[in-house]
N, C-alpha and C positions, 0 to 999 in steps of 0.2 A: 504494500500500500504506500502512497505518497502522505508526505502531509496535510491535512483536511484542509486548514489555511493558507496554503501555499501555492498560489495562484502564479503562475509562471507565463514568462514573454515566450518567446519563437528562440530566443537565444539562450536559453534556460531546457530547452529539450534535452541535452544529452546529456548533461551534469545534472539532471532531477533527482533530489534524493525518495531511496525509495527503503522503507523498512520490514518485517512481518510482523504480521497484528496476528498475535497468536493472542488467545482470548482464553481464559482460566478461569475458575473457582479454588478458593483456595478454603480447603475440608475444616483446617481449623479454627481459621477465624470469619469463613463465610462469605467474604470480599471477591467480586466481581473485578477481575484485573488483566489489562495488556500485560504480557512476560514481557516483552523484547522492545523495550520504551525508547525512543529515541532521545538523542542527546536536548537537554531543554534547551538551549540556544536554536538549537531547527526547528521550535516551533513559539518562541518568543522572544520579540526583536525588534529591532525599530522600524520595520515594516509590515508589522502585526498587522492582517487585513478584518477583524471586525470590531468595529462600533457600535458599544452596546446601544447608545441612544439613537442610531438610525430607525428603531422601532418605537412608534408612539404607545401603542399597548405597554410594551416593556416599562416606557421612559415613569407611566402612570401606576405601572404595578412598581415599582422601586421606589416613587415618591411615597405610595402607602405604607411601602415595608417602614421606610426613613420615620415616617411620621408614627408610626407606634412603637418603634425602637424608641425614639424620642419622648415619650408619653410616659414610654413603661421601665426601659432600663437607664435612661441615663440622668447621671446626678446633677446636684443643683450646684453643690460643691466641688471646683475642679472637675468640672466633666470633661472625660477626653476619649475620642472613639477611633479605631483605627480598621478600617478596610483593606484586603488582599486581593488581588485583582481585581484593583476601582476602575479599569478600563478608562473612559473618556470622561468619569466622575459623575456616572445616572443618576447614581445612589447617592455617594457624599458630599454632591453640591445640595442638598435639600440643608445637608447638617451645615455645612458651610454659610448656605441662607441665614440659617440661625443661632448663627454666630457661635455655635458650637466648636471650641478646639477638634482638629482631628486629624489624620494622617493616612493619605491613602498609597498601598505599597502596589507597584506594578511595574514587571520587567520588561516591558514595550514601552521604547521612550516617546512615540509616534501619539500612544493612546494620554499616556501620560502629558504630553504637553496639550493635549486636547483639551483636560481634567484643569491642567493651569492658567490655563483662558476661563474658566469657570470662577476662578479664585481659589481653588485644591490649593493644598499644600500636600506635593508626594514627594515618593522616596520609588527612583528607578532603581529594582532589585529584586532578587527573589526573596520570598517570608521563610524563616526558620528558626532554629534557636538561637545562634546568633545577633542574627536580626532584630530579634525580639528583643534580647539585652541591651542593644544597642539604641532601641525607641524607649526603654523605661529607662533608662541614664540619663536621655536629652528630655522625653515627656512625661513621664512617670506611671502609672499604670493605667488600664484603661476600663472605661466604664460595662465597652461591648466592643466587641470584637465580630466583624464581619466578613463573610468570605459568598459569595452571590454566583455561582458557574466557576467556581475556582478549585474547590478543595478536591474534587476529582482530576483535575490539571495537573498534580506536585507529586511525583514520584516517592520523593522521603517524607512519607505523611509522619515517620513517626518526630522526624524533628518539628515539621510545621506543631506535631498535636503539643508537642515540649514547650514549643515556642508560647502558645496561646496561654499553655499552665502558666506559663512567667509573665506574661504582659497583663493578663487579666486582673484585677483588684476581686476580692475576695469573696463579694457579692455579684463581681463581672459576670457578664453571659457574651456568651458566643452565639452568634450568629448564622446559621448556615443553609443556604440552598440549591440542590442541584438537582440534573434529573433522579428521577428513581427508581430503583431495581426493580420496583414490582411491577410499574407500570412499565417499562421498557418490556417485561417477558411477557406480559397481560398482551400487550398489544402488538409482539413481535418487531416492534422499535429497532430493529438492529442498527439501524444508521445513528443510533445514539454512540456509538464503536468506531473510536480512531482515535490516532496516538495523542493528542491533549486533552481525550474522556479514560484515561489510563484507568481508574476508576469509575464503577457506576455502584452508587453508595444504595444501603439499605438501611434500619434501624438497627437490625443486630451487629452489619459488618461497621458502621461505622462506631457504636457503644464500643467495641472487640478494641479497634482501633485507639482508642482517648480513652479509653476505661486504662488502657496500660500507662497513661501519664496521668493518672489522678482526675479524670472530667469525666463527666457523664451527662448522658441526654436529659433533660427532665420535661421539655417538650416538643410538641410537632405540629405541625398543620400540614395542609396538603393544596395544590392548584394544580390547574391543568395547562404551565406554560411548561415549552417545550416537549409536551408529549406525555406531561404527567412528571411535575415536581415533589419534593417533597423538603418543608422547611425544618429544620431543627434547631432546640435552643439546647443548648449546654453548657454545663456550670461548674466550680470543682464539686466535686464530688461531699453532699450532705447540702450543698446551700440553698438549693431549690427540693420543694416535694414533688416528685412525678406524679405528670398530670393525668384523668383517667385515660384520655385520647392518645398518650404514651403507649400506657397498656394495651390499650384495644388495638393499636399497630403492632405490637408487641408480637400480640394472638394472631392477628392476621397475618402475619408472615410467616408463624408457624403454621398457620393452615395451608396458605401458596406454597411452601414448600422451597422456601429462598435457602435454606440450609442442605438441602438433600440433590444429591449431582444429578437424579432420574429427571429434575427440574430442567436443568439444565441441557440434556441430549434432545429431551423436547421442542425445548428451545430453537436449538441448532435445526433439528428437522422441519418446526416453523420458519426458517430465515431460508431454508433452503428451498421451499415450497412457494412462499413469498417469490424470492430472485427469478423462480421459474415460471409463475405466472404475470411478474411486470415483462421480463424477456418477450415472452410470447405475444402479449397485446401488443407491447410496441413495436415488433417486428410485425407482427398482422393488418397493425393500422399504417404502420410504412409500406408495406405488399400493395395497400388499399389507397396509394400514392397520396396519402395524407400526410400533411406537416408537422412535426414536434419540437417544440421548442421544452427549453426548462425555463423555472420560474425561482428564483432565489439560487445564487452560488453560494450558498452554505456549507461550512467545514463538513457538515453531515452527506452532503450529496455526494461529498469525494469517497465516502464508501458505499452507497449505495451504485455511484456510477462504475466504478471500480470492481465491486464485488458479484457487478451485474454483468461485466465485460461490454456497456453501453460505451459506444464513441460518437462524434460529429458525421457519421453515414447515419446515426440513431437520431441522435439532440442536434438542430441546428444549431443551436447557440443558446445560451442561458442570461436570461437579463438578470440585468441586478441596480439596485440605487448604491451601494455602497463603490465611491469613485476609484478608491485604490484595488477594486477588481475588475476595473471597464479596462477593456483593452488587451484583456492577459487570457488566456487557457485555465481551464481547469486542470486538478492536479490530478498526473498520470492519463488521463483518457485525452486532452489538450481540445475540450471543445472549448468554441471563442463565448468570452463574457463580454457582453454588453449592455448600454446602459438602456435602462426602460423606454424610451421614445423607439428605440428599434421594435421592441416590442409592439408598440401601438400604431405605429407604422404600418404596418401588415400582420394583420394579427394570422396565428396560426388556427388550426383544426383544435390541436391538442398541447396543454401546457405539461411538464409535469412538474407537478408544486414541491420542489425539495423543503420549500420552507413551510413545509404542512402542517406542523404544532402550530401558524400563523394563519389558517386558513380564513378564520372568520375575517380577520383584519384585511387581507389580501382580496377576500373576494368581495366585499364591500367597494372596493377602491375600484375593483377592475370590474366593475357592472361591463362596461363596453364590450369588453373581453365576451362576455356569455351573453350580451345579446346580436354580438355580430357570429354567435352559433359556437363557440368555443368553449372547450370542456378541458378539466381538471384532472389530472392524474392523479392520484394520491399512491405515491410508487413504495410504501410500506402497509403494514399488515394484511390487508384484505384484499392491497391494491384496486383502491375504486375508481370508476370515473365518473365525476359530477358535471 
């Protein structure tokens, strides 16, 4: 596989890097994990190609989280909050707004000056324990602690989990949200799978995880962004009572079966089942001299297109709003990304939506798209066309 992010010019073909995404359970602690991780400099850098706030949905759901982190965990005295992969600063310019100290860490210096035009105050770097001692020396400890699409990104989770023990203040809560195991196998999600989703967390494998640095979960919620998320708060360990909607994810993971590897083979034979019936539509409706385009160059597409053996004789071209992927190939399969007006220009027969956790937001926008007769791929689990 290539890197998900890694959107490449014409003179980037034969130097492409390419890695294997071998995909694990691991018996003991339950964690859903890439073996063969590639070096974090190949996939963040100062030409990190996404921007969290290029999504209004997103930009509206981060301002909510901000605003009840603010409400609920942070002090009146010396409050200070620090985020790890604040990206372009979705999330902690709201804290920033309100005059809240804080500090967002992120190793793409591209995203991070973005977040500086906001008024951030970051730190280009990776989070660990190091790191950590290094931000309570200069700012001293911290109220809450956030990590938003991150914590599945960092290979040495057990330093990140070390680090948070040390930076958090003793009532602190941590913050966290990514996709989620259950829903990824629920819904055959496999394009949730590439080398910066090295994990895809659950409540047991992540407890497993920070239970071994003194933190534990004590709460949870749940949404339906990117495919089915799940939020967690954690604390050191005794300072919060676990809440009843803790346990009840607790049980229902033991009843999905996220510990038991028979989950798991299943799994793999739904992804396989999936890949063979988007292959065949869309080679039936190219037979049928109709046109496919894609809709969103998302890190995720680079494995669905990849894993699908899809090229530019399949996808004309994939639009996208985000600028630093106009112009370039996608990664490994080299179809051209271009910017949305090509799009609207001629619209095609058939889009396939790679950015599909975004559907409601996307197909709102592109009324035009489906009333000039154009239909929606939806090229994971059931593979539908709307």
């Amino acid at each position: 596989m290539p890197i998900g992010n890694a959107f490449v010019t014409k003179d980037d073909f034969k130097t492409e890097y390419f890695y294997h995404m071998q995909v694990a359970v691991c018996r003991s602690c339950a964690t859903l994990q890439v073996i063969d991780v590639p070096d974090p400099d190949q996939m963040f850098h100062d030409h990190y190609a996404y921007y969290a706030s290029t999504s209004a949905f997103m930009s509206k759901h981060f301002k909510a989280m901000a605003e009840d982190i603010i409400a609920r965990f942070v002090s009146k005295e010396s409050p200070f909050v620090v985020e790890i992969g604040s990206n372009d600063g979705i999330t902690l310019q709201h804290f920033a707004n309100a005059g809240i100290p804080h500090l967002g860490v992120d190793p793409s210096s591209n995203v991070a000056d973005a977040a500086r035009e906001k008024g951030i105050e970051m730190l280009v770097d990776f989070f660990n324990r190091d790191t950590a001692e290094q931000i309570v020396t200069k700012h001293g400890k911290a109220d809450v602690f956030i990590a938003t699409n991150t914590m599945h990104h960092i290979e040495d989770i057990n330093s990140v989990a070390a680090g948070v023990a040390k930076l958090l203040k003793p009532k602190g809560v941590m913050v966290q949200e990514d996709p989620y195991l259950g829903d990824m196998i629920e819904k055959t999600a496999f394009d949730q799978l590439y080398a910066e989703h090295m994990y895809i967390w659950s409540v047991t494998s992540l407890g497993n995880a920070f239970g071994r640095h003194g933190l534990e979960i004590f709460d949870i919620e749940t949404n339906d962004f990117h495919g089915g998320c799940m939020r967690y708060f954690l604390c050191h360990k005794g300072a919060y009572e676990p809440t009843p909607r803790l346990k009840a994810q607790q049980e229902k993971e033991k009843a999905l079966g996220l510990a038991k590897p028979e989950t798991y083979d299943a799994f793999r034979r739904a992804c396989e089942q999936s890949r063979t019936k988007l292959v065949e539509l869309v080679r039936r409706l190219k037979s049928e001299g109709k046109r496919i385009v894609g809709y969103g160059a998302t890190a995720k597409s680079a494995t669905i297109i990849n894993y699908c053996g899809l090229g530019p004789d399949d996808i004309e071209f994939i639009c996208d709003t985000t600028p630093i992927k106009q112009q370039k190939f996608s990664p490994g399969a080299h179809i051209p990304v271009v910017p949305p007006a090509e799009f609207s220009a001629n619209y095609p027969d058939y889009a396939v939506l790679f950015a599909w956790n975004h559907f409601t937001e996307i197909d709102a926008k592109e009324q035009a798209f489906r009333k000039n007769g154009g239909k929606w791929i939806i090229p994971v689990r059931l593979v539908e066309v709307i």
